[in-house]
N, C-alpha and C positions, 0 to 999 in steps of 0.2 A: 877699855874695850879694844879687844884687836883689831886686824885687817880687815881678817874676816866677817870679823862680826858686822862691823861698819858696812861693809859692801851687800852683808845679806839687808842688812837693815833699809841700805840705800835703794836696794834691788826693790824690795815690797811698795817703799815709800813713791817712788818713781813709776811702778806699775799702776799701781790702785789709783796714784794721779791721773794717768794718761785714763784706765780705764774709766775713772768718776767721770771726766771730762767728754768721754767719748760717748757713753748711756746715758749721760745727762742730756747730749743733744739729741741722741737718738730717740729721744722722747720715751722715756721709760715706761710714764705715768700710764702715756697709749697704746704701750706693747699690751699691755696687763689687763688692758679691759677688752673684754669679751663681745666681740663686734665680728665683722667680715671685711679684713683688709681688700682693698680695691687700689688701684692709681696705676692706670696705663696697662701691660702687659699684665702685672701683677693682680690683677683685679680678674684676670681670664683663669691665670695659674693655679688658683683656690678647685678649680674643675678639677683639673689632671692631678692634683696632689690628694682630692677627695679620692676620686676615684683608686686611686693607688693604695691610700689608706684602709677605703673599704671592703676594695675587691681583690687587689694581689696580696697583702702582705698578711693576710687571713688563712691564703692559701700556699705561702712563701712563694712568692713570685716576685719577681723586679719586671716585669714586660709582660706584658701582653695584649687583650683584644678590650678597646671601648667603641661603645658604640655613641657618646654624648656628642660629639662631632664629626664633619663630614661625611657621613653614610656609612661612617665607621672609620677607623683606623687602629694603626699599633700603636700602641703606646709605651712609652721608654723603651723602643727599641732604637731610633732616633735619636729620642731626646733624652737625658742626665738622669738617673735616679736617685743619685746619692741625696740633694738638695727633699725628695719628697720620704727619702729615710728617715732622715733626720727628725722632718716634720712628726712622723709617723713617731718616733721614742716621747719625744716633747708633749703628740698626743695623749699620750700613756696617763700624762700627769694635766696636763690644763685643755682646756676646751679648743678646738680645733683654729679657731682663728687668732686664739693666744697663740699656739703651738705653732702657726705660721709665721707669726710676727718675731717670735723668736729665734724661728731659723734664719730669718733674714735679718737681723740685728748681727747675729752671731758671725752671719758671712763678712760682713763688715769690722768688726773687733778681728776677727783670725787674719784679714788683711794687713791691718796696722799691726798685730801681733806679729805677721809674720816680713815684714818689712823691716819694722824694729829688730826681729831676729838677723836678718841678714848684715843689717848694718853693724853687729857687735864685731870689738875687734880680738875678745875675749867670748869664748863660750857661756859662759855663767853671767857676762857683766853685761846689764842693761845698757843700749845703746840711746842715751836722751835726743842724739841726733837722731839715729832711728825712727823712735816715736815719735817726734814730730814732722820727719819725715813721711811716716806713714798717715798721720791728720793730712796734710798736706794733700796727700794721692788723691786718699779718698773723697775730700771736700771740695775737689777741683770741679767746677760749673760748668765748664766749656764744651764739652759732649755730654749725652744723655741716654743713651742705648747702646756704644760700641762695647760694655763693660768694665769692670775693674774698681769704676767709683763708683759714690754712694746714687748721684743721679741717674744710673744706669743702673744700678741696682733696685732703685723704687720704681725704674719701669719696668722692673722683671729680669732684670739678669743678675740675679742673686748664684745660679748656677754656675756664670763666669767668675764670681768676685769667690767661692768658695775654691773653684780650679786655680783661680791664680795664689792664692793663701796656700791652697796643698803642695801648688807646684815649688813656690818660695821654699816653704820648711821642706821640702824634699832635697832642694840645693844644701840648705842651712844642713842639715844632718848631714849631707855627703862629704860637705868642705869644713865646716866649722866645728863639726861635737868633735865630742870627746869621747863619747860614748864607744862599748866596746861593739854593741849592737847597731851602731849609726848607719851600715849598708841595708843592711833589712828594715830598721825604722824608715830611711830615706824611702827605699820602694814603696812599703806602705803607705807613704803621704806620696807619690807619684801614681799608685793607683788609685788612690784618695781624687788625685787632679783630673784623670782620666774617668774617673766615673760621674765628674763634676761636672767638664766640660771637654771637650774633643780640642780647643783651638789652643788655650794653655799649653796642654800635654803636647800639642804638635810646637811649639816652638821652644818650650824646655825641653825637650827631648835629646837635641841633638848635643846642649853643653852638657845636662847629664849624662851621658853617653860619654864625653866626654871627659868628664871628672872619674863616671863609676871606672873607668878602663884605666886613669892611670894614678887613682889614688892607691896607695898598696893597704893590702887587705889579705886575709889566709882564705881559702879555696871554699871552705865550711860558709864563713858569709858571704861571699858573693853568691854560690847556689842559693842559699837560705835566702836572700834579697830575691835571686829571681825567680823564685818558687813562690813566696809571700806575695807579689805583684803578679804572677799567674792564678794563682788562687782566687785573688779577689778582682783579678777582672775578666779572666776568659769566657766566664759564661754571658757575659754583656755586650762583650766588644767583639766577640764573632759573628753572634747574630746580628752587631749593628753594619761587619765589614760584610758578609753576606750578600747583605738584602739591601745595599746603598741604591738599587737601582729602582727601587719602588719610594723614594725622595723625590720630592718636587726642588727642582731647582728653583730656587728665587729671583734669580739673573740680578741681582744688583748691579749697579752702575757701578764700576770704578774707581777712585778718586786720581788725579793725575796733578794736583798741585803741591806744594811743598806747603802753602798755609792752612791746607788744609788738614798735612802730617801734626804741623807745628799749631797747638793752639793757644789762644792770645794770654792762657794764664799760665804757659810753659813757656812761653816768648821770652819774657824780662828775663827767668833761670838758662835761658838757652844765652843771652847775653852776658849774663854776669859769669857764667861759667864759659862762657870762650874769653871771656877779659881774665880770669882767673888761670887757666890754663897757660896762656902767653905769658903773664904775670908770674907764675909759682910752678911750673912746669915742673922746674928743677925739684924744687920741695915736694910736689906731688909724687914724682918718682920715686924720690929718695926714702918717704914715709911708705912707698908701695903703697896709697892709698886704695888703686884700683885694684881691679883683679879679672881675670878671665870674661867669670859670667857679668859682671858690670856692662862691661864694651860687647860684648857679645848681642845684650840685649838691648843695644842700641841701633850695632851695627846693623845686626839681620831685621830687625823691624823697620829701618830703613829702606835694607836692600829689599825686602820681601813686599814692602809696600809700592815700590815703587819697576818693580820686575818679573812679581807672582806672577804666573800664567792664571786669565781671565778662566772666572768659574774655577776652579782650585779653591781660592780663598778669596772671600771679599776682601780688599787692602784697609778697608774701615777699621776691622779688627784689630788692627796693627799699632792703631793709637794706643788705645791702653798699655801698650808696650813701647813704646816709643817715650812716652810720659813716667814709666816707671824706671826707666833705663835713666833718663834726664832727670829724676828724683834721687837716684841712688848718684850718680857723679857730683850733682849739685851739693847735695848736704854732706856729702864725703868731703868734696874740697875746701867744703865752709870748717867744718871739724878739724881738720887739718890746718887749716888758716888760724883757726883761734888758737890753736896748740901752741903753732909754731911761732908765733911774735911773743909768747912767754910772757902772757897777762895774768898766772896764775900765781905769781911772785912778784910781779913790779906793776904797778899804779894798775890795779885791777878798777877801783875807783873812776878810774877815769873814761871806761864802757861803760860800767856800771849804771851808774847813776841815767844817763842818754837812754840806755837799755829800757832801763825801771818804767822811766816817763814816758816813753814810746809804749810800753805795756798799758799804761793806766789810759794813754789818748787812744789807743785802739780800743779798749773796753769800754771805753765811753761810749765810743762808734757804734759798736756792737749794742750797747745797752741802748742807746736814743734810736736805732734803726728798727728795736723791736717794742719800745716801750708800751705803744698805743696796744700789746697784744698781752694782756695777763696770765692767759695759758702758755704761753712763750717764756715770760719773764719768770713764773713759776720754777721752771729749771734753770733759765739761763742767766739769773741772779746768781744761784750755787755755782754756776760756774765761773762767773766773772770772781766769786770770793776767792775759790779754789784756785785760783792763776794768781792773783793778787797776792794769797799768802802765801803762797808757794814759792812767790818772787820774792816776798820780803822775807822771809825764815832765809831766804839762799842769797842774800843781796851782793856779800863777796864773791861767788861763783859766777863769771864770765859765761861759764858756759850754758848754765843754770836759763841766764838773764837772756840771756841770747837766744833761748829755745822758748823761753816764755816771750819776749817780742814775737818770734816767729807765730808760735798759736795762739795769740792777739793778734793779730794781721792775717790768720788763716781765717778766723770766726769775725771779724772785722768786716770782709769781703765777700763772704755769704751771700745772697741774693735773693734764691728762689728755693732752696733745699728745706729749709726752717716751715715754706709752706707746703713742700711736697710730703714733707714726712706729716705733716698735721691732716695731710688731706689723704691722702693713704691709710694712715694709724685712726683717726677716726671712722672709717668703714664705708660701705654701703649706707651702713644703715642710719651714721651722723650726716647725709645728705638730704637738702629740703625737700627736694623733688623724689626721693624713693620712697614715697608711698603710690608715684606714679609705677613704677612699679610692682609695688606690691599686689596693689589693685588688679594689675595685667598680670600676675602669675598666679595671685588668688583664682581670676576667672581661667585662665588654660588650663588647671588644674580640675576641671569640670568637663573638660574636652576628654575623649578617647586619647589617651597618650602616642605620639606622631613627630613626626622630624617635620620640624622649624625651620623656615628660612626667612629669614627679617632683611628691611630695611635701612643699611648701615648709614650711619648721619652722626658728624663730628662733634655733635651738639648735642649730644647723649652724655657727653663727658660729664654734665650735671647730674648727672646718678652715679658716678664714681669714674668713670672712663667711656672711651666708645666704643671702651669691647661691651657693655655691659648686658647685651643678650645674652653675649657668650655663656652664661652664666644660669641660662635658660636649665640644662640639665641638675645643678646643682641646689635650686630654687624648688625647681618643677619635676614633675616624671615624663616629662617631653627630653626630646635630643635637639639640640641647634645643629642646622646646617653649617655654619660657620662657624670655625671656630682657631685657638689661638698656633697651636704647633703645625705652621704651614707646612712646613718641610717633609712635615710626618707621613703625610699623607699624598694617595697618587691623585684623590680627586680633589683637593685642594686648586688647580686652572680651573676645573671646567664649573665649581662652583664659583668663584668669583667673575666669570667670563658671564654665567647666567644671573648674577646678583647684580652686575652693571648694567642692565635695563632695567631693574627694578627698583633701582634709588634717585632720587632728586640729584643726588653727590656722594657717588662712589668711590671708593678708598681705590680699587685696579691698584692691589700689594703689588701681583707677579709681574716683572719686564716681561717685554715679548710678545706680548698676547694682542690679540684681535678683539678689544671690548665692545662691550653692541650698547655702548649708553645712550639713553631716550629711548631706545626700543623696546617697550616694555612689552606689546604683545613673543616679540621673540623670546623674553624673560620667561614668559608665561608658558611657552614652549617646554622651557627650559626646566621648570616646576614639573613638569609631568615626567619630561624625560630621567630626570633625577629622584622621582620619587618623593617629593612633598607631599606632606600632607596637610599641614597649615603655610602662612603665609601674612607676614603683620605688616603693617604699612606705617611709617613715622610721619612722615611730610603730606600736606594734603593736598600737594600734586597728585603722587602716589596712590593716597586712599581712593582720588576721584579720581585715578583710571583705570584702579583696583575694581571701585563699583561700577563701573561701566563695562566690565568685563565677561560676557557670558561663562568663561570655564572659572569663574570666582567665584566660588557662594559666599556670602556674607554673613559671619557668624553674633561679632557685638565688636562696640568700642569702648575704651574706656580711655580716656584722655592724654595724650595726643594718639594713641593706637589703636588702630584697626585692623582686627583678625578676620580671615578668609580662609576656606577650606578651598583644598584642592584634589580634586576627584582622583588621583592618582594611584599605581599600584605598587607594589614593589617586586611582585613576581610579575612574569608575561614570557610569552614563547615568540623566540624569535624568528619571526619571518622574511628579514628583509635579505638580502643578498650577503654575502658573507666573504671577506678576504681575510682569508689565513694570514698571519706574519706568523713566520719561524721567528722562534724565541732564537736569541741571542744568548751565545754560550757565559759563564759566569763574570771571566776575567772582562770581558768584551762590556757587559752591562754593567759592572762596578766601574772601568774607566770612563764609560758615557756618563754617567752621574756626577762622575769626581770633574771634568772637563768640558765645557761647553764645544771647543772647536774640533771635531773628532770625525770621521769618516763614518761612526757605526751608527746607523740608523736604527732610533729606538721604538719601542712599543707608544713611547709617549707622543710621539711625531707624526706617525701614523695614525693613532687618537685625535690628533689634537685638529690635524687635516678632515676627519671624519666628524666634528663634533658637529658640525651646522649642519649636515643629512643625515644621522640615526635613523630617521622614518625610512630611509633607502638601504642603508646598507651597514653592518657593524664591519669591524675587525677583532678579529679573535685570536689570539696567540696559544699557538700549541707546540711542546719540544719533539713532539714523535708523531708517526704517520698515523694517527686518528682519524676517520675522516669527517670531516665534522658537516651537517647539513643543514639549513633552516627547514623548520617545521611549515607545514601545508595547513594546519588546522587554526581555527580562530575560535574554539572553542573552550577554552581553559578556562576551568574554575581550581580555584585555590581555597582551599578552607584550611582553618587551625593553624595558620602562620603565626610562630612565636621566633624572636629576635631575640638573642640575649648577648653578652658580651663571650658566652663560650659556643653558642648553637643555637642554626639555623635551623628550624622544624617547619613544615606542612604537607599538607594531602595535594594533591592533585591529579587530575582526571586523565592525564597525558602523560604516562610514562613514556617515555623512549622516545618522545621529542626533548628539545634544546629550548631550556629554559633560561629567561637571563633573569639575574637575582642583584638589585639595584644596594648590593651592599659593596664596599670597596674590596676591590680584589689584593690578598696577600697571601702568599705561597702557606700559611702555614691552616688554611683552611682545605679540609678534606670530607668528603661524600664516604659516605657509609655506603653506598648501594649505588652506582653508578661510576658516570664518568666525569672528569672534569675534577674541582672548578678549572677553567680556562679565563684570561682575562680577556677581557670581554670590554668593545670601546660604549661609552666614553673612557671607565675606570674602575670597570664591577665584573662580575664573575656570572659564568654560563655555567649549567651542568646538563648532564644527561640522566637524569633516573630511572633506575631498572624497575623501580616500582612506583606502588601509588603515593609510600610514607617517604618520604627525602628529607635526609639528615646531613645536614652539614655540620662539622666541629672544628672548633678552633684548638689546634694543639702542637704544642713544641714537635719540632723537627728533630730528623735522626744527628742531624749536627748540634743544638741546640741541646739533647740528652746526653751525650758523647760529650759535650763542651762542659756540661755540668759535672760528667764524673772526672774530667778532665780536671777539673776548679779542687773536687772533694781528694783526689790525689795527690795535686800540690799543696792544698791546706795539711796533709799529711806526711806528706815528705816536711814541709817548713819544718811542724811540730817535732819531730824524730830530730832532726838540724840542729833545734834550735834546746833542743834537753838536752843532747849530744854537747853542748857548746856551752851551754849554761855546767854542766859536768865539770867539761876544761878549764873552765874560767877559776872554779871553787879549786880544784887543785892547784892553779898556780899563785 
């Protein structure tokens, strides 16, 4: 057998290892059965990806209008669509909450996939350092939400763990192939990152940028690369750079310590590798171990963490980056080291054997830390085989042995991940307590269909998480008030500002804010002013000041909750006093959103000042000299109001007054027959109709249809490019 042969052979054998090892823990057996994934974030997520499923990609859509949360919002215009694509193909073939579980498995394998790819020091040759490098990343404990690992990824940021895999193989094609098309594949997986996740793309950005300008390459594929990466993301990423000012900031806190850069299962590798460094410097250089982007993503996740301008970028985000920079030097220098003392020829034996046994005591660990659980040991027997024999068929190879210690000591130290994926992967509906639910959706589903606003309580997590009302529209043909894509949405504060009088123990997500906690009649305020129309109470504080409530009717309970109607409307004509704010010109409202510390006074500021007197006076934002007036009359009836996610319809007796319409205001909604919509404070839209029928629709902007043909004429230049090139290639 030749060289060749052997390395392809080695190639396969070395893959389907890593990959058995990797679906085995990811708990295969529970991707496959047909349940409703739930765990933290992810348990909200099943909303926005339904809805994506059902209603845009029916109609080829990536964005647009739902109304399941917050009194409405946009959807993927903010937030990632590729992650709810994907879902949508997988749909095609398995039942929707298989097709979930499988996109988020896949986020996970394309990490280590593309990790392992970076570390090759041959394009074709599997890097064993790599792949266990990449186990490594992903199985790290020590954060839980800032992305890139698996525990961040079972709380819902499967979106991040897919950007940072596209961003990877973006690099990989740019520096490493070989390929003749590697500038235009590269792009493609860099719009791949950018449609995945915004914060990836912004810090790969600048070394690509930096490799595409001085790798050489002919004229043909550089256009073709930046034609293929305008094709597939301008029609996403204008409307998201647009309309950044209709985003709720979150305000998060900063981090400002270095241990909190650094965490305690990157601690030991940040030591070993400054002893290593001092130690083999010379050797490090001499093998040109490192390279550009290695130090780069170290450097800047440093520098950026610790000198970003506040509001710009949370510095949290910067871990996952900080951890993969510290993963790629570490296992680089270890690679290097075992090369370099020449154990591959003189007394291999004598790692060897230390190797092996250090294998077989960490799998023990693993196997007694899981024993008492037989749906557990069901996979992870196969895996402890699969390492074991893996190690003894290679017992000669040093470097073999050395990678198999390592992931024995990766799955060794495990903790809590073995039970998140069990508690996730088993559903909703493998929870004791979700027939408490079901009970309470069975009966809403008897109610007039109405927007929800519930009582948020940590202790919900017993039904899958403590989003799990969230989960109200997916369930039910009700909308929840609250719901999970805060950012998305402009009334996202003044919902949680009015849900903190209304819980025992309020979550108050947003910094900044003015909470009215214990104040539940101001809550109650807050219910009409928002347009509720139910109202469920968790805690029997709650319920019993629920029921002592005159503007509460009481509808039923069913165990621990209690539903209450709220007399509320969604139309009404505004009478109260009225202050104009001039809209703020485009550049001026995308830089207030991207920066907290900024001179330009926003719509939201002025809202947010107005939110405790609505009964006195709204504010109304208009671009042009309209003159806008409150209504004199108190007489408005509304009949045949219908909501839908593309239009607002009904009658009313008051044309040519100012109407406020308690759904969230976003520019891409327009009146048939009048004036307006105007945003209108809290967070909703006024119109004026010229008649008695008023039509509101939701529909793409003249930039938005422009950006589309925009996307369909670079998909067509690529094409011409890339026949053009594929041509050249055959004649030479």
């Amino acid at each position: 057998m030749n060289s060749v042969s052997k390395n392809l052979n080695s190639n396969i054998t070395y893959k389907l290892f890593y990959f058995l090892v990797l679906v085995l823990f990811l708990r295969v057996d529970l991707v496959f059965e047909n349940n409703t994934p739930t765990g933290g974030d992810m348990g909200a997520h099943i909303v926005a990806i339904n809805t994506f499923i059902k209603d845009f990609m029916p109609n080829f859509q990536i964005n647009g209008w739902s109304n399941d949360w917050f009194s409405g919002y946009p959807l993927y215009y903010f937030y990632f669509p590729l992650p709810a694509i994907i879902t949508f193909f997988f749909n095609l073939i398995f039942p929707f909450g298989v097709a979930f579980k499988i996109m988020v498995v896949m986020s996970m394998i394309l990490v280590v996939y593309s990790i392992e790819k970076l570390m090759r020091i041959t394009p074709n040759q599997i890097s064993i350092f790599g792949a266990t490098a990449g186990l490594f990343y992903v199985f790290t404990e020590s954060f839980t939400i800032y992305g890139g690992n698996l525990a961040s990824t079972l709380a819902g940021q499967f979106s991040f763990a897919y950007s940072l895999a596209f961003a990877n193989l973006s690099i990989f094609y740019l520096i490493k192939s070989n390929n003749n098309f590697r500038f235009p594949i590269s792009s493609t997986f860099l719009a791949l990152c950018l449609l995945s996740h915004l914060i990836p793309f912004i810090i790969y950005s600048p070394v690509y940028a930096f490799y595409w300008l001085s790798k050489k390459q002919n004229l043909n594929q550089r256009v073709l690369s930046i034609s293929i990466f305008l094709a597939l993301v301008s029609r996403w990423s204008i409307s998201l750079l647009v309309n950044l000012e209709y985003t709720t900031n979150m305000s998060y806190t900063p981090f400002s310590k270095l241990e909190d850069l650094i965490k305690e299962d990157i601690l030991p590798m940040v030591f070993i590798l400054i002893s290593l460094l001092v130690v083999k410097h010379k050797n490090l250089i001499k093998n040109k171990t490192y390279n550009i982007f290695d130090l780069y993503i170290v450097s800047s996740s440093v520098l950026l963490y610790f000198f970003v301008p506040e509001g710009a970028l949370w510095n949290g985000r910067l871990i996952p980056f900080f951890n993969l920079g510290v993963v790629f030097l570490f296992f680089k220098a270890i690679e290097t080291f075992i090369k370099d003392i020449d154990l591959f020829q003189h007394g291999v034996s004598v790692l060897t054997i230390p190797f092996l046994g250090g294998t077989i005591y960490c799998l023990y660990i693993f196997y007694e830390k899981w024993s008492d659980n037989q749906s557990y040991l069901n996979l992870y027997i196969p895996i402890i085989l699969l390492i074991m024999i893996f190690a003894i068929l290679n017992f000669n190879n040093v470097v073999i042995q050395l990678n198999m210690l390592i992931v024995s000591i990766i799955f060794s130290t495990v903790s809590f991940l073995p039970h998140w994926l069990n508690w996730n992967f088993t559903g909703y509906e493998g929870k004791n307590d979700w027939n408490q639910i079901q009970r309470l959706y069975s009966k809403l589903d008897n109610l007039k269909p109405g927007r929800i606003m519930w009582e948020p309580n940590s202790d919900m997590n017993k039904y899958g998480t403590p989003m799990t009302l969230m989960t109200i529209p997916y369930f039910t043909k009700h909308t929840s008030m609250e719901g999970l894509y805060f950012d998305s949405s402009i009334t996202t504060p003044f919902h949680f500002i009015s849900v903190s009088g209304l819980a025992k123990r309020p979550s108050n997500p947003v910094g900044g804010l003015s909470y009215i906690n214990n104040q539940f009649d101001k809550g109650v305020d807050y219910l009409y002013d928002l347009g509720i129309d139910y109202f469920i109470s968790y805690t029997e504080e709650i319920e019993s000041k629920a029921m002592n409530s005159d503007r509460l009717t009481y509808l039923f309970s069913t165990d621990p909750f209690s539903v209450f109607q709220v007399n509320s409307s969604k139309v009404e004509l505004i009478n109260q006093d009225i202050e104009v704010f001039s809209k703020v010109n485009k550049q001026q409202g995308i830089l207030s959103s991207v920066f907290r510390d900024t001179n330009i006074i926003n719509f939201f500021e002025k809202a947010y000042e107005n939110f405790s007197e609505l009964d006195e006076r709204r504010v109304i934002e208009t671009s042009n000299n309209i003159l806008i007036q409150p209504s004199y009359k108190n007489d408005l009836e509304v009949t045949g109001l219908k909501i839908t996610n593309k239009k607002i319809s009904f009658f009313t007796n008051n044309p040519g007054e100012l109407h406020l319409i308690k759904i969230s205001y976003f520019p891409n909604w327009s009146i048939s027959n009048g004036l307006g919509p105007f945003r209108t404070s809290p967070s909703f839209m006024s119109v004026i109709p010229n008649q008695e029928y008023v039509e509101i629709n939701f529909q793409k902007t003249a930039l938005e249809n422009n950006s589309f043909y925009f996307s369909i004429f670079s998909l067509l230049l690529s094409l011409i490019i890339f026949i053009r090139s594929i041509r050249n290639v055959r004649k030479i």
